[in-house]
C-alpha positions as CSV (number, residue, x, y, z in Angstrom):
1,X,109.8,141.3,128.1
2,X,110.1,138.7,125.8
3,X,107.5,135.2,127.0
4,X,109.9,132.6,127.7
5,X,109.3,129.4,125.2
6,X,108.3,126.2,127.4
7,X,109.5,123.0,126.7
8,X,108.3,119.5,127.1
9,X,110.9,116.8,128.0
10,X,109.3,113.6,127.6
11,X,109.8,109.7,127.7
12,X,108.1,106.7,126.9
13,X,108.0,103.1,127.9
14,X,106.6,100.3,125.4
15,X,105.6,96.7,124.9
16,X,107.7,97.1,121.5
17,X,108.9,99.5,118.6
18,X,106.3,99.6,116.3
19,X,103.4,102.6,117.2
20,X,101.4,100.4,114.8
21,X,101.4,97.6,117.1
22,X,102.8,98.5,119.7
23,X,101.5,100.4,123.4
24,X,102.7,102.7,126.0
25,X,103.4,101.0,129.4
26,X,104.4,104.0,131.0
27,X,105.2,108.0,130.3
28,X,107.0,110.7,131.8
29,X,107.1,114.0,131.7
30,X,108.9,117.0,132.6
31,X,107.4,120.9,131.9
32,X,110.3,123.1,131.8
33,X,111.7,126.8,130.8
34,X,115.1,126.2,129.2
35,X,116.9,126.7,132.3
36,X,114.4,125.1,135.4
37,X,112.1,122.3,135.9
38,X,108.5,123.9,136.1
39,X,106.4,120.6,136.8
40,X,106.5,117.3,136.5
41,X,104.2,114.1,135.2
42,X,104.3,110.3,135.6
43,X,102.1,107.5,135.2
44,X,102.1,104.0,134.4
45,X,99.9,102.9,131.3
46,X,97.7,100.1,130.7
47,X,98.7,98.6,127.3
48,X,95.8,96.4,126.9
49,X,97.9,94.0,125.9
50,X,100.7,91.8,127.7
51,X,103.8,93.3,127.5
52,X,106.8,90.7,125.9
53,X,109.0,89.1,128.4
54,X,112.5,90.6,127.3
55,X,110.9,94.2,127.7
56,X,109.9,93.9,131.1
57,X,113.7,92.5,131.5
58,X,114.4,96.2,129.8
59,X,111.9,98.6,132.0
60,X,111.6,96.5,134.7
61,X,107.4,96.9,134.2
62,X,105.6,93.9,134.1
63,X,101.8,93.1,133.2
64,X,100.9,93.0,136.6
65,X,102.0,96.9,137.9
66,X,99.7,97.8,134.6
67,X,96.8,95.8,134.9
68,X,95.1,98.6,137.1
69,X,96.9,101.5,135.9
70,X,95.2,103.7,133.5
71,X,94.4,103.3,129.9
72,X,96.0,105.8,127.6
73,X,92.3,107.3,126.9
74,X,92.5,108.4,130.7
75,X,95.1,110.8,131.3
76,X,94.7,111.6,127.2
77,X,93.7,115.5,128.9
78,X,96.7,115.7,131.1
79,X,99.1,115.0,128.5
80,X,97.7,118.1,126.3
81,X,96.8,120.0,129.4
82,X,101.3,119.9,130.3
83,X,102.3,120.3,126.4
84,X,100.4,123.4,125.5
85,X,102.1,125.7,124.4
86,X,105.3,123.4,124.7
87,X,108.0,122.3,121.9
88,X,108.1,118.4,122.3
89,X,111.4,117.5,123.8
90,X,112.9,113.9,123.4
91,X,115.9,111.7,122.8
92,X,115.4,110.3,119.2
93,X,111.7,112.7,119.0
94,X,110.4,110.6,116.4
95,X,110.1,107.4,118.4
96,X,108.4,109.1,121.9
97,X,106.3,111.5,119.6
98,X,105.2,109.2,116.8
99,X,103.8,106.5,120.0
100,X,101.9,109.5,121.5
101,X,100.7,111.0,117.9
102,X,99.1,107.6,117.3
103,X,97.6,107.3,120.7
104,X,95.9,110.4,119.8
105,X,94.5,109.3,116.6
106,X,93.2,106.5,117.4
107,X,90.9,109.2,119.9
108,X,90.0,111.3,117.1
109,X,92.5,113.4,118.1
110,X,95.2,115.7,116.1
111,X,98.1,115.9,118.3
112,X,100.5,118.4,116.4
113,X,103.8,119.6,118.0
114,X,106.8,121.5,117.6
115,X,109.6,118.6,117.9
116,X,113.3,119.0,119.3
117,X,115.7,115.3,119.5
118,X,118.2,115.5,121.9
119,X,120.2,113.0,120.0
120,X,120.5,115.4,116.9
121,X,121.0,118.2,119.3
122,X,123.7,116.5,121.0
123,X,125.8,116.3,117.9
124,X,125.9,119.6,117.5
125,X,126.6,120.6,120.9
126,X,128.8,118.2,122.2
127,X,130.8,116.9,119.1
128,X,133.0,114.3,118.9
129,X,131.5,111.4,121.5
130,X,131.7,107.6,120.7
131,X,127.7,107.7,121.0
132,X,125.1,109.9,121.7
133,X,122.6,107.2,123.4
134,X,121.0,108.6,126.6
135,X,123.4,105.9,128.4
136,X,126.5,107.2,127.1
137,X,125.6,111.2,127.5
138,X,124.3,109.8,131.4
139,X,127.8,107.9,131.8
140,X,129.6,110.8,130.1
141,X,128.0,113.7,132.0
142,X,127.9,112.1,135.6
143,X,124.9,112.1,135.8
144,X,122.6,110.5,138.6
145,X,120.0,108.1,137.7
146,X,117.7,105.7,140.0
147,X,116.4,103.7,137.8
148,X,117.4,103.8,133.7
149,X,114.9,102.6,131.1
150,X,111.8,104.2,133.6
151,X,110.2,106.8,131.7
152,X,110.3,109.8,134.4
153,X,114.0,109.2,135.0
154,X,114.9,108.7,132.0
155,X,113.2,112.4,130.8
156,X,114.7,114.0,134.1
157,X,118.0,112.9,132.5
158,X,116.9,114.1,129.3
159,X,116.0,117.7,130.5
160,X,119.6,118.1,132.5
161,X,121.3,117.5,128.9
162,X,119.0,119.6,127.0
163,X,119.8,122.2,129.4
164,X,123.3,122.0,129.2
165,X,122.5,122.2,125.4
166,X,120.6,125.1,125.5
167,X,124.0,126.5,127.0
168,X,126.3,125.6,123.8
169,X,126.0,128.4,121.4
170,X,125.6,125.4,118.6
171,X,122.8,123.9,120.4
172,X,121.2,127.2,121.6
173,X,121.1,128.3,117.9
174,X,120.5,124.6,116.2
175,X,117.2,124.9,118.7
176,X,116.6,128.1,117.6
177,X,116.6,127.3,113.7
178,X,114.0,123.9,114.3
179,X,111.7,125.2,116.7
180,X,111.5,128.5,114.0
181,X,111.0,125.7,111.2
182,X,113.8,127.2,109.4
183,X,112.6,130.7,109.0
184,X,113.5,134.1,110.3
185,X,109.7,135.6,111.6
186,X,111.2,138.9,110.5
187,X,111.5,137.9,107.2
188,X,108.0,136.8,107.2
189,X,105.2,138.8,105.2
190,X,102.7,141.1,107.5
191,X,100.0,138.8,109.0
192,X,101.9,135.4,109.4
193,X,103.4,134.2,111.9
194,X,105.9,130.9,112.4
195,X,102.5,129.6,114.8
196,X,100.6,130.2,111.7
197,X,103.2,127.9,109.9
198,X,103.7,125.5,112.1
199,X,99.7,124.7,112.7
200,X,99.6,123.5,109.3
201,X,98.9,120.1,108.4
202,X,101.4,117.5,107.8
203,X,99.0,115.7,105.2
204,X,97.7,116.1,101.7
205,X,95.7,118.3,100.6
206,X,95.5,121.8,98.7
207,X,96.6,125.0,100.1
208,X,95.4,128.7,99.1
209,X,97.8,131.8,100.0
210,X,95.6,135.0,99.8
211,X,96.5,138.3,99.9
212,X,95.1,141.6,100.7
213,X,91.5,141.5,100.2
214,X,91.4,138.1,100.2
215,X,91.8,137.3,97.1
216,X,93.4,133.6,96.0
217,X,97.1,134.7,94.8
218,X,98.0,130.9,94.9
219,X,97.0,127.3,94.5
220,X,99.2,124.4,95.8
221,X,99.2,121.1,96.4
222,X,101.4,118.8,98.2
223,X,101.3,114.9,100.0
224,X,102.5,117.4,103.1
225,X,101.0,120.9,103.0
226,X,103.2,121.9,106.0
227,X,106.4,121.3,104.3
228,X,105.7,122.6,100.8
229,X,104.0,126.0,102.7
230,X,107.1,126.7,104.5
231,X,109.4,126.2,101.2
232,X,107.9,128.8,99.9
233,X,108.9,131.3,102.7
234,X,112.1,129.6,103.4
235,X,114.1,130.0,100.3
236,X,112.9,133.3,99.3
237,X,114.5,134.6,95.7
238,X,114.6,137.8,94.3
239,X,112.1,136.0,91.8
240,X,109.4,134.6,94.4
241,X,109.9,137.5,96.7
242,X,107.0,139.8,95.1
243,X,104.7,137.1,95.7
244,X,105.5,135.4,99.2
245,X,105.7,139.0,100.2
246,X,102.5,139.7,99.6
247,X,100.7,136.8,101.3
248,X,98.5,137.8,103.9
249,X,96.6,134.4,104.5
250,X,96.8,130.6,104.4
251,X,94.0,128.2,104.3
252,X,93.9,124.5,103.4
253,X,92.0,121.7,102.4
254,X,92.5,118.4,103.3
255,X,92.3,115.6,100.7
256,X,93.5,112.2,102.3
257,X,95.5,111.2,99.0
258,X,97.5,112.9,96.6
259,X,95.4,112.0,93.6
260,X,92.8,113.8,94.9
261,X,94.8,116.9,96.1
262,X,96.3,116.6,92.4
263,X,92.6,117.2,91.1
264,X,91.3,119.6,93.1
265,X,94.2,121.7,92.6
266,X,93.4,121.5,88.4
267,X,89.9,121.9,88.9
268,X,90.3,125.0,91.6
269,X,93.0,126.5,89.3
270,X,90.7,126.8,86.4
271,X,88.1,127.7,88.3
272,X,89.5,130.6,90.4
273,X,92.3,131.7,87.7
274,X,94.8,133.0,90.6
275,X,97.6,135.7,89.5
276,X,100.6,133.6,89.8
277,X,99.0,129.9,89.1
278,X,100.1,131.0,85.3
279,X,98.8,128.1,83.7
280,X,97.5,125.0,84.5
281,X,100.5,122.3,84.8
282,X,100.3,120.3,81.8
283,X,104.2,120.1,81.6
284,X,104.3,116.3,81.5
285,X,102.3,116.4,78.5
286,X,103.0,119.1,76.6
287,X,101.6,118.2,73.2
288,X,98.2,117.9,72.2
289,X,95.4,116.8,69.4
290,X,92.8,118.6,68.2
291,X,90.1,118.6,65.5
292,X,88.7,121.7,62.9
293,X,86.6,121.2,60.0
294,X,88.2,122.3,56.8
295,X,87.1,124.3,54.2
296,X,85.9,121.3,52.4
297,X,83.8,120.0,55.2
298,X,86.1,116.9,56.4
299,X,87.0,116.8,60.2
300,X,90.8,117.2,60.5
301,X,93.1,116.3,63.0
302,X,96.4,118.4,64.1
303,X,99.4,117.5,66.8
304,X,100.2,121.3,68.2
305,X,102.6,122.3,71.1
306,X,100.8,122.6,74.1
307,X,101.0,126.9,74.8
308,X,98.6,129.7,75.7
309,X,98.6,130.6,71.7
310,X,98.2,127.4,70.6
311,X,95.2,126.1,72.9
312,X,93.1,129.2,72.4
313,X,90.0,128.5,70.6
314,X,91.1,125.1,69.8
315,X,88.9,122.2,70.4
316,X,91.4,119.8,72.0
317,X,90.8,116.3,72.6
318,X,93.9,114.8,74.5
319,X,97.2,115.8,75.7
320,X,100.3,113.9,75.3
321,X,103.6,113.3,76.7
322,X,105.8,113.8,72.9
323,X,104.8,113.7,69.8
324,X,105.7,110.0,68.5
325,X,102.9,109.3,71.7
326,X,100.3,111.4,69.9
327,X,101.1,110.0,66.7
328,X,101.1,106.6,68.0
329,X,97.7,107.4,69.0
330,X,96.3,109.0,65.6
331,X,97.6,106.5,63.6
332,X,95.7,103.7,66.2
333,X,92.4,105.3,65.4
334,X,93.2,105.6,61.6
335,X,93.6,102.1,61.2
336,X,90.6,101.1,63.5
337,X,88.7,103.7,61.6
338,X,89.6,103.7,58.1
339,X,90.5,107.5,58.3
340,X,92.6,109.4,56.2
341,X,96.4,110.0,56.6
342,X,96.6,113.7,55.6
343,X,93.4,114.4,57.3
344,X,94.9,112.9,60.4
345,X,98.0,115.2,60.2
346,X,100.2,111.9,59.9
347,X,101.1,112.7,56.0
348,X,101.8,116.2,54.2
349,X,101.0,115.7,50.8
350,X,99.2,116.7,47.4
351,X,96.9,114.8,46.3
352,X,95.8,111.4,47.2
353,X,97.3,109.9,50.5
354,X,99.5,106.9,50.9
355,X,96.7,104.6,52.8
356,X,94.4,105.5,49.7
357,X,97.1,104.0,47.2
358,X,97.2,100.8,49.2
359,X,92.8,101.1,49.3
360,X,93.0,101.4,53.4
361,X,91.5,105.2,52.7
362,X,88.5,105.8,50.9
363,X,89.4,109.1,49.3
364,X,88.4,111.5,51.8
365,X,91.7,113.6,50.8
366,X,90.9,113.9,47.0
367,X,86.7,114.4,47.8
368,X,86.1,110.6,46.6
369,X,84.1,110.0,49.2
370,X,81.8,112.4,50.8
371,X,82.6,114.6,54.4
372,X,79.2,112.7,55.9
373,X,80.5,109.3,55.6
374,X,84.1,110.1,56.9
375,X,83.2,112.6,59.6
376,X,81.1,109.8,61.4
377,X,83.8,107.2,61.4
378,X,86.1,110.8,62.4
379,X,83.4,111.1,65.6
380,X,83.9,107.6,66.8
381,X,87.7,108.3,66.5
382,X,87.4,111.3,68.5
383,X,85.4,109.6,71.3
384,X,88.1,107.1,71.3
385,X,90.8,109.5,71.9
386,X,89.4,111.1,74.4
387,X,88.7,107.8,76.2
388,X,92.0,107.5,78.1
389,X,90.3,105.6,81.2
390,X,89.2,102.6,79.7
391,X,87.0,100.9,82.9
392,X,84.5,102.3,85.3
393,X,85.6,101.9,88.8
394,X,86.5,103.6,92.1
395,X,89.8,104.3,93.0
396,X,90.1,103.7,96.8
397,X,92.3,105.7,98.9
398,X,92.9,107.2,102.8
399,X,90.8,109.8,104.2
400,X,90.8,112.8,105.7
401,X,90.4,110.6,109.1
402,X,91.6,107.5,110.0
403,X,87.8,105.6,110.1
404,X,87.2,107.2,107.1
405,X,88.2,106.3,103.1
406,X,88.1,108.5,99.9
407,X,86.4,107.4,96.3
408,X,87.5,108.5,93.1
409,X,84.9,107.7,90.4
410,X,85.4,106.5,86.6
411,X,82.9,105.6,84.6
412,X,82.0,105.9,80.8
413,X,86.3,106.8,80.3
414,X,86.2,110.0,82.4
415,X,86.7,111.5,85.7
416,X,83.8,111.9,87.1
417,X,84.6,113.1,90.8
418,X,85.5,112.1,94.4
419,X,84.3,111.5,97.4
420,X,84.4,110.4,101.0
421,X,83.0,107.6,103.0
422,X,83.2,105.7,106.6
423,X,85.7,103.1,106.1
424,X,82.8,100.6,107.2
425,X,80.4,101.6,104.5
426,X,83.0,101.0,101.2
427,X,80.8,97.2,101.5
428,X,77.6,98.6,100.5
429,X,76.6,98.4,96.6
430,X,77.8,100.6,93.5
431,X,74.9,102.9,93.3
432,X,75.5,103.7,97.6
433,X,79.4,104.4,96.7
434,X,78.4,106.8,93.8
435,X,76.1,108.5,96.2
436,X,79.4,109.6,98.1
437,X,80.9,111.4,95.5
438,X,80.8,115.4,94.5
439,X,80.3,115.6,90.7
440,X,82.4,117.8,88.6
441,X,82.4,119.0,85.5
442,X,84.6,117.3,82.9
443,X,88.0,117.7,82.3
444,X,90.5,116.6,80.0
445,X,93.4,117.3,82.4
446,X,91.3,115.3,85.3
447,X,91.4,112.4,82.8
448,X,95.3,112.7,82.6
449,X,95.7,113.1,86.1
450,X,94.0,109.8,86.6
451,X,95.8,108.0,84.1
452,X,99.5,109.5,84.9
453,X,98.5,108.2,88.5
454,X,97.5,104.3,87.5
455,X,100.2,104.4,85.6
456,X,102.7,105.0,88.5
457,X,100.7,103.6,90.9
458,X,98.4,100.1,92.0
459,X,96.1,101.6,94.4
460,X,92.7,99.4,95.5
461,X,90.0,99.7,93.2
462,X,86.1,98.4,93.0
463,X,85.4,97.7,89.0
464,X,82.0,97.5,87.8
């Protein structure tokens, strides 16, 4: 016989509607099957803080039934000890749930539910009401309540109309589709499970789908690595089907910012080669430069179409996003350099170029003057090319935990690597910071990365 799911019907009293600033004054709670009430759970809360006049007008709670009641830190164990194993039930979820999340956070603590909102739920069960506020469904289902805006009645309200909405065949299968995520389990591959799913992380970070003996099949990355996982299971095409189906295990990594899930991903992709990571994504610049010594000695440059044929065995030296960027670029460093404009690939000609006629070339592409000469003006031009990132700095960003930060280090115009440090430490000198960070190797993509991220974004950063 099938376990019956348990459900978790819960409301929440506040000084205010912000979780950031805001504290709980009071919670209730109500542990039931889907058809009875199993247990119930009240207490009032101590916000540390006084709670705003026209609130306690609201709830009826002022600072003084609080002062001695329990701090949130106190009955933290009973509230996990009555929701495991429960979906987290509430009218308008995110408001109740995003209050208690933060509670728990600010313990260190990852409080992770399934969520179901009654509000939504209503809708769809009970169509065509003026408004589906708790008052109104209380008024409009008869129902009797001592004392509205108290968290306990208020959630014993809550679980009579999720009740009758389990009853609707709308609401018994809306409930059905969240609480699944959105997924049929029996369209799931052999070894994962929707509990697999749904312990995921909402956060960002890099995700790995492995297959049979473990080996990496996959390597994603995503600001929420729950949400981007279960896309890949719940739109399944005739295309994607051969791999999804053939996942057997999901791990994760978590990164604290996108820019550095953005860079592990590259680096891990190159370094693991998985079967259906077919090529590093370098879509958003998919031209490149590179340089080859001709015949004649002189370092040349050419503007290719970034493919699998065209990058093997090249020596590349920057990727761009079309080719008027990359020839914006070349014909930068030709000026600054005093190079050549066949040599550069700007100019397909016999003979003598056009910046030689005008004496801004000193005849490297008729042999006037000698390969040694040009090449080391051609070096510096190189170097500058490759020098995208044009200040040493940290990029500062969230970490994997909320007392803690993340450090992105460039210096010299490269990547260099990331890091992590306590939040309180990010005062300490330059040479402490660059203690923090795991060095990798270099990579032109990395740079890219980097700069396609500054470009788009103004995050905090410590120059030096």
């Amino acid at each position: 016989m099938a376990k019956k799911k348990l459900y978790t019907i819960i409301d929440i009293e506040t000084t205010g509607g912000a979780s950031k600033y805001d504290k709980i004054t009071e919670i209730g709670i109500v542990l039931s099957d889907g058809e009875k009430t199993l247990e119930t759970y009240h207490s009032l809360v101590n916000p540390e803080r006084s709670i705003p006049p026209y609130i306690s007008n609201i709830t009826g709670i002022t600072d003084d039934m609080v002062k001695d009641a329990p701090k949130f830190f106190e009955i933290a164990r009973d509230i996990v000890e009555i929701t495991e194993n429960a979906v987290f039930v509430a009218h308008n979820v995110r408001f109740d749930f995003g209050f208690i999340q933060t509670e728990f956070q600010k313990l260190g603590y990852h409080f992770n539910k399934k969520q179901l909102c009654t509000v939504k739920l209503s809708r769809k069960a009970f169509p065509g009401l003026k408004s589906y506020s708790l008052g109104n469904l209380i008024k409009h289902f008869d129902l009797e309540v001592n004392a509205r805006h108290r968290a306990l009645d208020d959630a014993v309200a809550t679980t009579t109309i999720f009740h009758k909405i389990l009853n609707t065949a709308a609401g018994s299968e809306s409930i059905n589709q969240i609480v699944n995520l959105g997924i049929k389990e029996s369209k799931l591959p052999q070894g994962i499970t929707i509990d697999d799913l749904d312990q995921l992380p909402k956060t960002a970070g890099v995700y790995y789908m492995r297959g049979e003996s473990g080996s990496i099949l996959y390597i994603g990355k995503s600001i929420n690595i729950q949400k981007r996982v279960l896309q890949h299971f719940s739109k399944v095409t005739p295309k994607s089907t051969r791999f999804v189906q053939r996942v057997r295990q999901i791990s994760f990594e978590e990164t604290g910012t996108e820019l550095i899930a953005l860079l592990k991903e590259s680096t891990e992709i190159k370094s693991m080669q998985p079967e259906f990571n077919k090529a590093q994504r370098t879509k958003s610049y998919p031209y490149f430069v590179h340089h080859f010594l001709d015949l004649s000695g002189y370092l040349r440059f050419e503007i290719l179409k970034s493919n699998t044929k065209n990058k093997y065995g090249k020596q590349i030296i920057g990727f761009f996003k079309n080719t008027p960027s990359a020839k914006a670029k070349m014909a930068q460093v030709m000026t600054e350099y005093g190079l050549c404009q066949i040599l550069c690939g700007l100019e397909q000609t016999e003979g003598a170029c056009f910046q030689h006629k005008i004496k801004a070339c000193n005849g490297a592409c008729i042999q006037e003057e000698s390969a040694e000469d040009y090449n080391s003006r051609a070096m510096k031009a190189i170097d500058e090319i490759k020098k995208i990132l044009d200040k040493n700095m940290f990029i500062l960003g969230d970490g994997r935990q909320e007392d803690e930060a993340s450090l992105v280090l460039i210096e010299d115009g490269d990547y260099k690597g990331y890091g992590y440090i306590p939040k309180e430490d990010i005062k300490y000198g330059i040479e402490e910071l660059k203690e923090a960070i795991h060095y990798e190797d270099q990579n032109i993509e990395a740079n890219r990365i980097v700069f396609n991220f500054l470009e788009k974004n103004f995050p905090r950063t410590i120059e030096f």
